[in-house]
C-alpha positions as a Markdown table, in Angstrom:
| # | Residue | x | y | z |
|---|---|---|---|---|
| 1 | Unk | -109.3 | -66.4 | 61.6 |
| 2 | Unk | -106.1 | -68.3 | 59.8 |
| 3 | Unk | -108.6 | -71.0 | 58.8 |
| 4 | Unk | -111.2 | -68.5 | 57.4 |
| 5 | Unk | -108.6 | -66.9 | 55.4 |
| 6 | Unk | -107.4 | -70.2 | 53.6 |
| 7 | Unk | -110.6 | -70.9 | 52.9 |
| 8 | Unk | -111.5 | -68.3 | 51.3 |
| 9 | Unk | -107.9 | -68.4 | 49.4 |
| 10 | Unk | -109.1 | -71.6 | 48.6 |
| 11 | Unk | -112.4 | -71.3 | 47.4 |
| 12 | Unk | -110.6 | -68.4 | 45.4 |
| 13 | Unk | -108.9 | -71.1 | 43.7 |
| 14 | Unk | -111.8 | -73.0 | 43.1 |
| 15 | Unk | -113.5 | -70.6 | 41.2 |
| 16 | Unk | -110.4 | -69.5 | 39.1 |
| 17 | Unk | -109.8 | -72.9 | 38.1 |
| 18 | Unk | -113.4 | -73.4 | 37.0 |
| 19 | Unk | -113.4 | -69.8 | 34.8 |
| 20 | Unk | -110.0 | -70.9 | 33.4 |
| 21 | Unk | -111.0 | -74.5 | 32.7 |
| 22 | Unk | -114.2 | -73.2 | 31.0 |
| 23 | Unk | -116.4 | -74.9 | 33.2 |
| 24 | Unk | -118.7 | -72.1 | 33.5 |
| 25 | Unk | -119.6 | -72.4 | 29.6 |
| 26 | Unk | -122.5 | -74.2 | 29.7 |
| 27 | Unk | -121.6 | -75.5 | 26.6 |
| 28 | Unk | -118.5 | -77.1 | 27.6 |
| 29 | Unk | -120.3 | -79.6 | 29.8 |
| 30 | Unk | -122.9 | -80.4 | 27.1 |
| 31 | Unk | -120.7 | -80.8 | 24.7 |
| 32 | Unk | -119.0 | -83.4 | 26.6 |
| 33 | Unk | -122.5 | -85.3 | 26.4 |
| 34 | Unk | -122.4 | -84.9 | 22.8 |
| 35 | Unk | -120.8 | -87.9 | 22.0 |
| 36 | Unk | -122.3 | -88.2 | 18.3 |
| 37 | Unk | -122.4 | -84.7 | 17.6 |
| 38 | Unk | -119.8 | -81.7 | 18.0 |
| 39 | Unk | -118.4 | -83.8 | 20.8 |
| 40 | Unk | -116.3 | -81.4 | 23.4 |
| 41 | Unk | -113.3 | -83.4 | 25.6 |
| 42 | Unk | -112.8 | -80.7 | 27.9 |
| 43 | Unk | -114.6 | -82.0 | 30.9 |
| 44 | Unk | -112.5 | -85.2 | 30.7 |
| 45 | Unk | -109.0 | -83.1 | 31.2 |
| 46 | Unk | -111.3 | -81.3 | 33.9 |
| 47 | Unk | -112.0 | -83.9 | 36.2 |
| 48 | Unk | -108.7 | -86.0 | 35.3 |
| 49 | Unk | -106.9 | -82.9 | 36.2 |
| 50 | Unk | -109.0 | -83.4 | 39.7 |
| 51 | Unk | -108.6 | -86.6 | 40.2 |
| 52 | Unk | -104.7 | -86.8 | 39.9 |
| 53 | Unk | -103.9 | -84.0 | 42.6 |
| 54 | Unk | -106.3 | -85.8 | 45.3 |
| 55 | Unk | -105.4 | -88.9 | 45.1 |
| 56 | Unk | -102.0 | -87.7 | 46.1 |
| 57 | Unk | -103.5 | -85.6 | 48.8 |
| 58 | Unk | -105.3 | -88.2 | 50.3 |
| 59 | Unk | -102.3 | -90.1 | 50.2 |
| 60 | Unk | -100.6 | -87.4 | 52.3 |
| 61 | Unk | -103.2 | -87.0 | 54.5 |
| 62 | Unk | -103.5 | -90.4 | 55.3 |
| 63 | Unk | -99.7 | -90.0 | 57.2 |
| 64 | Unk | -100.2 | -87.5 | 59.0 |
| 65 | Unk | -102.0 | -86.8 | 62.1 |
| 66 | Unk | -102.9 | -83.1 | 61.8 |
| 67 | Unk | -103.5 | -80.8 | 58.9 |
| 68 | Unk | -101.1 | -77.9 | 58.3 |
| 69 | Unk | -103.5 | -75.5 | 60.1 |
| 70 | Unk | -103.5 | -77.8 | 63.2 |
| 71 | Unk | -106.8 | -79.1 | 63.0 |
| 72 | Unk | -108.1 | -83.1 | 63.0 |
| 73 | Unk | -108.4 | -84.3 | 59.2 |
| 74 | Unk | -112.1 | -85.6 | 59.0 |
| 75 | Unk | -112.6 | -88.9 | 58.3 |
| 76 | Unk | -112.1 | -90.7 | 54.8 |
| 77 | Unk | -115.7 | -90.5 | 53.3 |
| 78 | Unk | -118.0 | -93.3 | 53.6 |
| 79 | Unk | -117.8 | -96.6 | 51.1 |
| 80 | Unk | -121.9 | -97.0 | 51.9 |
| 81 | Unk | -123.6 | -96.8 | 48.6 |
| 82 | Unk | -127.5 | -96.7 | 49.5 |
| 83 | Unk | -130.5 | -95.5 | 48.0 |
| 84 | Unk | -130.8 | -92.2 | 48.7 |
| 85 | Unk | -126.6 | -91.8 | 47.0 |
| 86 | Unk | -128.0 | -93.3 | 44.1 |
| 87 | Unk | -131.0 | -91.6 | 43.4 |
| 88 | Unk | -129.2 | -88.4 | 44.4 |
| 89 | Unk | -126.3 | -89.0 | 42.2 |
| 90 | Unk | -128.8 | -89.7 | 39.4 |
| 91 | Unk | -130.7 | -86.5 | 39.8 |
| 92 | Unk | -127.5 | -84.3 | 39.9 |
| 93 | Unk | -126.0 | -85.6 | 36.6 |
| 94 | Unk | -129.3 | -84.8 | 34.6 |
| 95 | Unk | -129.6 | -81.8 | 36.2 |
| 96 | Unk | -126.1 | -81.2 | 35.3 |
| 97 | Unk | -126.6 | -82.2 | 31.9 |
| 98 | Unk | -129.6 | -80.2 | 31.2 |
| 99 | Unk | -128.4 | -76.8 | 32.6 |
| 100 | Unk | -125.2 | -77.0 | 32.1 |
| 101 | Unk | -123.9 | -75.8 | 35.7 |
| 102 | Unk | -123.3 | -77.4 | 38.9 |
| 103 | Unk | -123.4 | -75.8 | 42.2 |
| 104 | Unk | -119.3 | -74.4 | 42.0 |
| 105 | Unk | -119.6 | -73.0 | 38.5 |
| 106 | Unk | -123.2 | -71.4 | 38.8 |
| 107 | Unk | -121.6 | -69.4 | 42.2 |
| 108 | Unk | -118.4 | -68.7 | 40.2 |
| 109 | Unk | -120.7 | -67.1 | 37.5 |
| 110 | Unk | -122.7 | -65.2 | 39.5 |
| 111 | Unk | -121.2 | -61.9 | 38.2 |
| 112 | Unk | -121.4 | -62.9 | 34.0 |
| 113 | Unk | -124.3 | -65.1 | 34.2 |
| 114 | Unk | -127.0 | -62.9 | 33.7 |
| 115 | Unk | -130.3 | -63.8 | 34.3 |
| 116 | Unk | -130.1 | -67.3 | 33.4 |
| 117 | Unk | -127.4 | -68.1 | 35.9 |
| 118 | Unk | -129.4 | -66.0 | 38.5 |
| 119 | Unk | -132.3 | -67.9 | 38.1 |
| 120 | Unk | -130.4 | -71.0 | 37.8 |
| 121 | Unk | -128.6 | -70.0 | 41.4 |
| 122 | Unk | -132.1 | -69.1 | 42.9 |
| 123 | Unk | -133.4 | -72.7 | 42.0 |
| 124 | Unk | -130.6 | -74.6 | 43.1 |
| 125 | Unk | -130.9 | -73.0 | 46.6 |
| 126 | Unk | -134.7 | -73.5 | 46.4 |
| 127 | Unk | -134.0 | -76.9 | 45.8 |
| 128 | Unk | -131.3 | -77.6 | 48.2 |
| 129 | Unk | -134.1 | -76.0 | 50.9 |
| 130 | Unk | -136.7 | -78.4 | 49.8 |
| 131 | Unk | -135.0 | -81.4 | 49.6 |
| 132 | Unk | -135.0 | -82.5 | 53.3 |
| 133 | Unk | -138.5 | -81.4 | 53.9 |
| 134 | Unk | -139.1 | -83.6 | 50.7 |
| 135 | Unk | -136.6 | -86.4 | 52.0 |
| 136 | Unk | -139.0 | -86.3 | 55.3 |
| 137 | Unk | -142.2 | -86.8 | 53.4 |
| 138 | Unk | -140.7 | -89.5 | 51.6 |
| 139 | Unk | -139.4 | -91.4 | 54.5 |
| 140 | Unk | -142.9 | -91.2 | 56.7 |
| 141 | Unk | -144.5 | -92.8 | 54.0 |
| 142 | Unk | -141.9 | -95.9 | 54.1 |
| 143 | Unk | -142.3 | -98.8 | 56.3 |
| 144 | Unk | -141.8 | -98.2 | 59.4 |
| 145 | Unk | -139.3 | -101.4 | 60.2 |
| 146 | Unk | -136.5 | -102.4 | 57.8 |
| 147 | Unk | -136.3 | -106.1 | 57.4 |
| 148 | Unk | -132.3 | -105.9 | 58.0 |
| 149 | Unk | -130.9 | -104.5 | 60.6 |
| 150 | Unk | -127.0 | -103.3 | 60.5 |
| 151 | Unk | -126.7 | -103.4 | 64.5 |
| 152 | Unk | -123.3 | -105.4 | 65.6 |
| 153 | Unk | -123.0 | -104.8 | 68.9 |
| 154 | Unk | -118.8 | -103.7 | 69.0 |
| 155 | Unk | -117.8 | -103.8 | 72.5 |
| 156 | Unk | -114.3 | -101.4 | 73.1 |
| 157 | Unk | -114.7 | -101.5 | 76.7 |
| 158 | Unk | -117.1 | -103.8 | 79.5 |
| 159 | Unk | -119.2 | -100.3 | 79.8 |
| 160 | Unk | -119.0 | -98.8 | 76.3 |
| 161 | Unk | -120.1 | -100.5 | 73.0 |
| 162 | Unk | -120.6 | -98.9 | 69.6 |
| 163 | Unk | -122.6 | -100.1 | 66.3 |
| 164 | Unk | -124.2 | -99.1 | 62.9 |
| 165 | Unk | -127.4 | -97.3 | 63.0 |
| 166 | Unk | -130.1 | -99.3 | 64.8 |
| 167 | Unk | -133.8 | -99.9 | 63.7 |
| 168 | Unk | -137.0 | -99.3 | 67.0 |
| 169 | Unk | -136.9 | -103.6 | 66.6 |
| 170 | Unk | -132.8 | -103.8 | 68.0 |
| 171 | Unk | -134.0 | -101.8 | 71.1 |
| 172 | Unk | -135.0 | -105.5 | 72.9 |
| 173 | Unk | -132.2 | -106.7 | 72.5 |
| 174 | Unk | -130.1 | -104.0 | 73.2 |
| 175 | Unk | -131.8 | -104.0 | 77.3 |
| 176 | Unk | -131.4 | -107.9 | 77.0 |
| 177 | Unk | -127.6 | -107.5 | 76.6 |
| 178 | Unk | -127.2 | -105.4 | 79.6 |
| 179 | Unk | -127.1 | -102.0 | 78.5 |
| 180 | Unk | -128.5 | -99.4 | 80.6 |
| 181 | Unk | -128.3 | -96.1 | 78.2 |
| 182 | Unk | -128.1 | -95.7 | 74.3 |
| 183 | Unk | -126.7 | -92.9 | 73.1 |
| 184 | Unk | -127.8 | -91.6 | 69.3 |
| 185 | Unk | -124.8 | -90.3 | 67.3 |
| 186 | Unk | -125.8 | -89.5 | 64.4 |
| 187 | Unk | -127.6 | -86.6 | 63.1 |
| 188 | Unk | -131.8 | -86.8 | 62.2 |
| 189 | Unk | -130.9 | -85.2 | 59.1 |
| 190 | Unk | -129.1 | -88.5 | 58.0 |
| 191 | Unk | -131.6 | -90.8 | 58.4 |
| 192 | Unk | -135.3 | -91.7 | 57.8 |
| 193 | Unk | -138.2 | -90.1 | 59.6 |
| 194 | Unk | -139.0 | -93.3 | 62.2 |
| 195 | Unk | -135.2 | -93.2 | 63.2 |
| 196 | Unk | -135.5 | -89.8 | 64.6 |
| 197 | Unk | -135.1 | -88.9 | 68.1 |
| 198 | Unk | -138.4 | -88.5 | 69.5 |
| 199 | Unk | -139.4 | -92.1 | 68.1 |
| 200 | Unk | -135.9 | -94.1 | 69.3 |
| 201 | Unk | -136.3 | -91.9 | 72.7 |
| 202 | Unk | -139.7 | -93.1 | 73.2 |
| 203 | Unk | -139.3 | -96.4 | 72.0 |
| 204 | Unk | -135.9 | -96.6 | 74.6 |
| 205 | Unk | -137.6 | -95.4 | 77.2 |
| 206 | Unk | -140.6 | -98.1 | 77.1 |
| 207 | Unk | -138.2 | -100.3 | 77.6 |
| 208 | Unk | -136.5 | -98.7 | 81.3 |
| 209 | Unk | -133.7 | -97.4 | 78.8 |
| 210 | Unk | -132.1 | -94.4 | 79.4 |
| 211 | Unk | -131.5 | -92.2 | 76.1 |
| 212 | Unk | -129.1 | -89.7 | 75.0 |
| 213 | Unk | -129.4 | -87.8 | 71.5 |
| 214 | Unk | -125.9 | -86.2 | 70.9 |
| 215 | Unk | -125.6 | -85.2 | 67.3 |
| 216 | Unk | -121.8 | -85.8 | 65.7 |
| 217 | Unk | -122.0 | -84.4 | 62.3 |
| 218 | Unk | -119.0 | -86.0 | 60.0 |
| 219 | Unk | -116.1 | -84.0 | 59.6 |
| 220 | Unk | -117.3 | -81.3 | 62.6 |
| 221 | Unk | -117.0 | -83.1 | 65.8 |
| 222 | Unk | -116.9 | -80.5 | 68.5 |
| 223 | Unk | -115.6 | -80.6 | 71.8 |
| 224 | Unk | -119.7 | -80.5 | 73.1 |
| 225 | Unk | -120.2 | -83.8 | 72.0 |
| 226 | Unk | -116.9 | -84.9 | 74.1 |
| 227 | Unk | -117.8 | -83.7 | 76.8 |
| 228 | Unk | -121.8 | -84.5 | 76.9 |
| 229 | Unk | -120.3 | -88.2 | 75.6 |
| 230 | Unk | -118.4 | -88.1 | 78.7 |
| 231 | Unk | -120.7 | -86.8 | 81.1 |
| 232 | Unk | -123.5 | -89.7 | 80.1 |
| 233 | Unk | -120.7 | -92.3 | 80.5 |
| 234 | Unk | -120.2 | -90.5 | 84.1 |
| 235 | Unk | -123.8 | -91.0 | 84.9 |
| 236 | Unk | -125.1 | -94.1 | 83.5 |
| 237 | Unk | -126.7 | -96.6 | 85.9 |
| 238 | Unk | -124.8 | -99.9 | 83.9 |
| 239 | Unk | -123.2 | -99.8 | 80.4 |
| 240 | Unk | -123.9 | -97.8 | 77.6 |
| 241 | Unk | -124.5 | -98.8 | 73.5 |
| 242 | Unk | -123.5 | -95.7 | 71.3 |
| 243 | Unk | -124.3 | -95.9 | 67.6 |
| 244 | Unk | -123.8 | -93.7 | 64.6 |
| 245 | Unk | -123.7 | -94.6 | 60.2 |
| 246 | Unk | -120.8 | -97.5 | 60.9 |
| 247 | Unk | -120.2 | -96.6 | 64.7 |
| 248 | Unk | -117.0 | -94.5 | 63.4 |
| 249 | Unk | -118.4 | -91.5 | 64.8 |
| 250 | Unk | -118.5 | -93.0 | 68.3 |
| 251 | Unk | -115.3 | -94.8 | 68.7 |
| 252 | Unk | -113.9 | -91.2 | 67.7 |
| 253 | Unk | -116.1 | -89.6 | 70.9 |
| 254 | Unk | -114.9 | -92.4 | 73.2 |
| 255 | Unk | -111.1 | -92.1 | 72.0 |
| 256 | Unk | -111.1 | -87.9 | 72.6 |
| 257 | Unk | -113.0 | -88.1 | 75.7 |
| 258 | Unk | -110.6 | -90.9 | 77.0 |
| 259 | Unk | -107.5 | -89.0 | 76.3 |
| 260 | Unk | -105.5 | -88.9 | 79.4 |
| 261 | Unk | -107.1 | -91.7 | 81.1 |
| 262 | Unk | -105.5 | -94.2 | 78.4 |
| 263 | Unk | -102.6 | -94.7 | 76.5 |
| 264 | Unk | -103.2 | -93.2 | 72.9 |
| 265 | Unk | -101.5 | -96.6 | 71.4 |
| 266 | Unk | -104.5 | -98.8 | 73.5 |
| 267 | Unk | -107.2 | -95.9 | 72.0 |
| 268 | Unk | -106.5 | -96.4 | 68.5 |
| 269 | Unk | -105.4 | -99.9 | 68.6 |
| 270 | Unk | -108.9 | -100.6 | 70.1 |
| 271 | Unk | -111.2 | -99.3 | 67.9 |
| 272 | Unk | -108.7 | -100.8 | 64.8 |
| 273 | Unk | -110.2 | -104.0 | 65.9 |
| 274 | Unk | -113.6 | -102.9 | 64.3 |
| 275 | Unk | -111.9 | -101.3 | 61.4 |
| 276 | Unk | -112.5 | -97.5 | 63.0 |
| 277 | Unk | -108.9 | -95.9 | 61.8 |
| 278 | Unk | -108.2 | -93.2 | 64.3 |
| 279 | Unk | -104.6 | -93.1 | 63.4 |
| 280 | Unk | -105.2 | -89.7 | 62.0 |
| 281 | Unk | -106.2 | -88.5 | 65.2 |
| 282 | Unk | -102.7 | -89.5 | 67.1 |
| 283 | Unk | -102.1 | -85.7 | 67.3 |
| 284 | Unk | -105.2 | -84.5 | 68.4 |
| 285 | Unk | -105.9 | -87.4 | 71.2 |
| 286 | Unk | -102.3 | -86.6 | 72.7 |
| 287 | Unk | -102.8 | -82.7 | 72.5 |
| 288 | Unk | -106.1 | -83.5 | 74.8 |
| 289 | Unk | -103.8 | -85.8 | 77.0 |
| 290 | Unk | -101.2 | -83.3 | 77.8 |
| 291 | Unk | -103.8 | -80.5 | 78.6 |
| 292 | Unk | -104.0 | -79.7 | 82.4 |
| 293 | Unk | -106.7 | -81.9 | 84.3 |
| 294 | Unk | -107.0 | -84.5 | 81.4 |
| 295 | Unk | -107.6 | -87.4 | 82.5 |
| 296 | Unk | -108.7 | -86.7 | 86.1 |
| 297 | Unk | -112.6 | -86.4 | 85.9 |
C-alpha cells in the first residue's frame, strides 16, 4: 500500500511539473521545432531540467542495494540499440512533433484538453493496443533464421549456464555441449514471432531437450520465477542453459534462488565475470539468505 501511495505522489508530481513547465501546450513543443520561425526554447530547459536530477539519481542508486521503500532497484536499462528502438524512436518524435503531446502530457490534460486531447488520448491507446499485434505480423513475415546469432554460452556453475537470446539454429549445439534442459527467460512480447515459445519448445524437444518457458519481465522479477527457476534446476536430468536479452535476467534468477546455499560475495562476484552487476541486489540476496529454511531445499 506504501508503494501505491508514492506512486501516485509521484505521478502527482509528474503531472504538476508538466502543467507548470507548459508542456501540455501543444504549442510549446512545436515551437521548439520551429527553428526558423517563432522558435520556442522551452522544451530545452524541460528536458535539461530532467536530465540533471537523474543523472544524480542514478548515481545514488547505483550505491545502494535497496530503494528507500525496501524493494530491489531494477536493472540499469539496456545499452542494445536494435531495429525495432530505432524505428520506434523515430515514430514517437514525429508523432510528437505533429500533435504536440506525448503520452505524460496528453494524460495530464485529460481534464482541459477538450476534444482534441480526448481523441488524441483515445488514439494513443488504440495505438499502443495495436502495436504488438502489428509487431507480430511484421515479424512472421521475416526470415525465419538470423544470420548472427548472439548465443555465448556463459557458464556460472558445471550445471547452470546463461546467454543472450538464442536463434531455433543454436539449439544443436546447445544438446552437443551437454545440456539437458533450456530454460526461456525472456518474455514473447520481446522478441520476434519464430522465437516464441511454442516454436523454441518444439524445436528443443526434437532434439531430446527438455524445455522450460519462465517469463522474467525487466524490472518485475517475482518470487515465481525463483522458485520455478529452482524447481527445473531440482529436476533436470544433466545441466541446464538459461537465456534471456544479455543473460542478465538469468544470472539474477540463479543469484536469488541460490541465496543461502552460497555466499552473497561468490553470487555477485560470479556473474561480474560476464559483466551481470548484481551489486544492487546485495540487500535483497542476503534478506532471502537469512529467511528460515533458505538454503536447505
Amino acid at each position: 500500500m506504501r508503494g501505491l501511495g508514492f506512486a501516485l505522489l509521484s505521478g502527482g508530481l509528474f503531472g504538476a511539473g508538466l502543467r507548470i513547465s507548459g508542456m501540455t501546450d501543444t504549442r510549446r513543443v512545436q515551437g521548439w521545432l520551429d527553428v526558423f520561425g517563432a522558435w520556442d526554447p522551452t522544451l530545452a530547459f524541460v528536458l535539461g531540467g530532467a536530465i540533471l536530477p537523474m543523472a544524480v539519481a542514478w548515481r545514488v542508486a547505483a550505491r545502494r542495494d535497496l530503494s528507500y521503500l525496501g524493494l530491489a532497484l531494477p536493472a540499469a536499462p539496456s545499452r542494445e540499440l536494435d531495429r525495432s528502438l530505432i524505428l520506434g524512436s523515430i515514430l514517437f518524435g514525429m508523432g510528437w512533433a505533429l500533435a504536440g503531446l506525448c503520452p505524460g502530457p496528453a494524460l495530464a490534460s485529460i481534464s482541459f484538453g477538450g476534444v482534441g486531447g480526448l481523441v488524441f488520448l483515445l488514439a494513443m491507446l488504440g495505438g499502443m493496443i495495436a502495436a504488438p499485434a502489428l509487431r507480430a505480423r511484421l515479424d512472421a513475415a521475416a526470415p525465419a533464421t538470423s544470420p548472427r546469432s548472439k548465443m555465448d554460452i556463459r557458464a556460472l556453475t558445471p550445471t547452470y549456464a546463461v546467454s543472450p537470446q538464442i536463434e531455433l539454429s543454436d539449439l544443436p549445439a546447445i544438446k552437443a555441449a551437454g545440456f539437458a534442459t533450456v530454460i526461456d527467460n525472456r518474455p514473447d512480447g520481446e522478441i520476434p514471432a519464430h522465437l516464441h515459445t511454442p516454436h523454441m519448445k518444439a524445436a528443443a524437444e526434437a532434439l531430446g531437450l527438455a524445455f522450460i518457458a519462465n517469463p522474467v519481465i525487466g524490472g518485475a522479477l517475482t518470487m515465481e520465477n525463483v522458485r520455478l527457476q529452482r524447481q527445473v534446476m531440482a529436476e533436470a536430468s544433466g545441466p541446464v542453459f538459461a537465456y534471456c536479452a544479455s543473460g542478465n535476467r538469468c544470472s539474477v534468477v540463479w543469484a536469488l534462488m541460490n541465496a543461502g546455499q552460497k555466499s552473497t560475495d561468490d553470487l555477485i562476484s560470479t556473474p561480474a565475470k560476464y559483466g551481470y552487476n548484481l551489486e544492487p541486489l546485495r540487500g535483497q540476496i542476503e534478506a532471502l539468505a537469512a529467511e528460515p529454511g533458505a538454503g536447505k531445499d
